[in-house]
N, C-alpha and C positions, 0 to 999 in steps of 0.2 A: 617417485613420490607416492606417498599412501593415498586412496582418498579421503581418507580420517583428517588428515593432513590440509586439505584445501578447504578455501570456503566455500560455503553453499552456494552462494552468487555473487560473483566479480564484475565490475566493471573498469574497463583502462580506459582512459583516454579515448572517452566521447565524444562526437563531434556530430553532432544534428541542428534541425533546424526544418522552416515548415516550408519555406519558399530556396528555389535555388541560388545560390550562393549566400544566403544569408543565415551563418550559423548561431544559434540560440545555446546550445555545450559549446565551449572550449575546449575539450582536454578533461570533460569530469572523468572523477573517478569515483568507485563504491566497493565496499566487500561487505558483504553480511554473513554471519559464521553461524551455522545451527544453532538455533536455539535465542537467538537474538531478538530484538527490535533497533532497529536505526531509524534513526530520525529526520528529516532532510527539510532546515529551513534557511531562509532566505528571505530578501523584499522581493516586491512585487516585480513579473520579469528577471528573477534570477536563472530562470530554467527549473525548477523543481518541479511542475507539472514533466516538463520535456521528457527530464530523466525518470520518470518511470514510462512514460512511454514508449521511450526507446529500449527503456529495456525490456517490455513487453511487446515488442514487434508492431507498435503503432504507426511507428516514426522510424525511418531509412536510416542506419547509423553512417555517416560518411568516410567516419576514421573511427578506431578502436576497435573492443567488441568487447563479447560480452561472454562468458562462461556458466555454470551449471555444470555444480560437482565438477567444477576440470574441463568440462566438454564445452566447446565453443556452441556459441548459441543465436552467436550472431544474426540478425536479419531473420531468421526465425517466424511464420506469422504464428500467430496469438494463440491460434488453436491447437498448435503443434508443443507452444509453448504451454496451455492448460492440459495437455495430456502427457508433461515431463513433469508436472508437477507445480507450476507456477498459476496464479489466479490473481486477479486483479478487480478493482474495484475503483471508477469513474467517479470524479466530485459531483459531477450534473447529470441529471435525466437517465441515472441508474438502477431505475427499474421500470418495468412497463405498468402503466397504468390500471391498465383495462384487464393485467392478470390478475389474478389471485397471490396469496402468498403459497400455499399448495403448488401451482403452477410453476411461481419461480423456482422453486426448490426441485420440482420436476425437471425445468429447463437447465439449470447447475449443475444435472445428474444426466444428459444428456449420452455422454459419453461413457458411462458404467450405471446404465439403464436396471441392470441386474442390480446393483447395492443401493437402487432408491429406497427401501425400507428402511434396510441398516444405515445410511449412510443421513437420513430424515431426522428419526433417533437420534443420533451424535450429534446431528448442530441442532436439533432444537433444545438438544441439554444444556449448551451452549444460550440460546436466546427462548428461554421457556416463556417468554412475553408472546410471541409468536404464534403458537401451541396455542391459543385460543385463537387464534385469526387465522389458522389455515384458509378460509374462506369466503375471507375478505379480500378484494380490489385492493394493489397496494396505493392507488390511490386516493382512497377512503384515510389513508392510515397518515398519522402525524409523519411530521420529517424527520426526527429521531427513529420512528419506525420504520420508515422508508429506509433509512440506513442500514436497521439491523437485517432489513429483509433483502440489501444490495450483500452485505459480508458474507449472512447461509446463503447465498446463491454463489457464491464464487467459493466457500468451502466444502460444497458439496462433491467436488470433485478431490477431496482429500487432499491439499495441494500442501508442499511441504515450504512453499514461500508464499506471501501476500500480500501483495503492490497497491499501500492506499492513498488515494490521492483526497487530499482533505478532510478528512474523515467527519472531524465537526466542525464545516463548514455553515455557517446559517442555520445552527442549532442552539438553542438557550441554552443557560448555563446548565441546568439539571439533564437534558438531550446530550450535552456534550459530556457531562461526568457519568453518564449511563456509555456511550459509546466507549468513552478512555479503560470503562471497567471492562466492555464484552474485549476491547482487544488486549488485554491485559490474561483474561483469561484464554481468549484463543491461542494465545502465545506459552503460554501454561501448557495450554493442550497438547502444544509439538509444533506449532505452526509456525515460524519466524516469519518477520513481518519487515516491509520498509511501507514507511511512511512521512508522507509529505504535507507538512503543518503550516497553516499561515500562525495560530497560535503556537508563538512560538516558546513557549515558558511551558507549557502545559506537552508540549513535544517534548521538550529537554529530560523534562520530570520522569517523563513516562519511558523513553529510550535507554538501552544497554549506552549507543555511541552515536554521534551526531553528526552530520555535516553541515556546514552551513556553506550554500552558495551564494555567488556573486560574479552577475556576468558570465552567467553558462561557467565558472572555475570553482573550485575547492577552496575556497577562503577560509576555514579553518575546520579542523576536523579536531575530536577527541570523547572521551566515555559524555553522556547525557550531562552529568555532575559537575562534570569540569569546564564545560561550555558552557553551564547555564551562570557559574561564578568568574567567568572569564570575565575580564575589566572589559578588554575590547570590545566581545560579543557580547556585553551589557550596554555599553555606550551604542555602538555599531548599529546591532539590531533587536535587541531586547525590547529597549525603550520607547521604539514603537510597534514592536511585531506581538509583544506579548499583551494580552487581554485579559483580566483579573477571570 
């Protein structure tokens, strides 16, 4: 089989959890294909935090695994994982304070220390909001800016997937339709993206195809469009996941 052919990140039949014997996945499952956004929502305690963690080497997978381009990736830690090309991005205390934005973006480039220039360039074209605060503490900076300056720190390593966990969690409504826009365009950029939404309408909208869990399981899967007009997934969990 080609690798044109596969998707860019698989997951089968997950099975994690944070204390022993007590599993938070069932049995997930995920494919994100180049060039995509997935979506991944759910009520509270579905596991959708879990699954990106495990699939970042946060979290010990017990059963399944996980793939990259084909290649197993299983267990994998994190770092090993940002240097195949994968970057991820924490709902909380995802930036350090007392840095600068400058700094973060230093710290993101860590690993190809050599393309700090060029690689500065390309995501601040991305979030030119930033581009005047090189030199500011990101925690001076609003929580919509704290955001932007968590995503250029995890893009700085040119990562060809991007694991976000919440993205406009406890951002106003104008913080959250500035964040739906930079990931819309990082995704433009070449970036494929999953993402794990409590707003669950504003995920749908914005996603190629969607998962919705339940109980660490797949409870329905289908394109952004289709899920968002699903009878079930409107009754189920729309009607209270989604937030105008």
């Amino acid at each position: 089989m080609s690798t044109s052919s596969l998707p860019l990140l698989e997951a089968t039949g997950l099975v994690a959890g944070y204390l022993p014997e007590v599993d938070i996945l069932n049995g997930c499952d995920l494919r994100l294909e180049p060039g995509e956004i997935v979506g991944i929502i759910g009520p509270n305690g579905a596991g959708k935090s879990t699954l990106v963690k495990a699939l970042f080497g946060l979290l010990p997978v017990r059963r399944g695994r996980v793939t990259l381009r084909g290649e197993d990736i299983t267990g994998l830690p994190a770092h090993e994982l940002v240097r195949r090309g994968v970057s991820y991005v924490p709902q909380r205390n995802n930036v350090f304070p007392r840095l600068t934005v400058q700094e973060h973006l230093m710290m993101g480039a860590r690993l190809k220390a050599a393309a700090l220039k060029e690689r500065s360039a390309s995501v601040l074209a991305l979030f030119p909001h930033l581009a005047d605060r090189l030199n500011q503490r990101a925690g001076l900076l609003s929580g919509g800016e704290r955001q932007m300056v968590a995503m250029a720190r995890a893009l700085m390593m040119e990562p060809a997937v991007l694991l976000l966990d919440e993205p406009s969690a406890g951002l106003s409504p104008a913080n959250q339709d500035e964040v739906f826009a930079r990931i819309a365009e990082i995704n433009a950029a070449g970036v494929s993206v999953v993402m794990v939404e409590q707003n669950a309408r504003r995920c749908l909208q914005a996603c190629r195809r969607g998962y919705v869990l339940d109980q660490g399981r797949n409870a329905y899967t289908g394109t952004g469009q289709s899920l968002l007009h699903d009878p079930r997934v409107v009754e189920l969990y729309l009607g209270t996941l989604a937030r105008a």
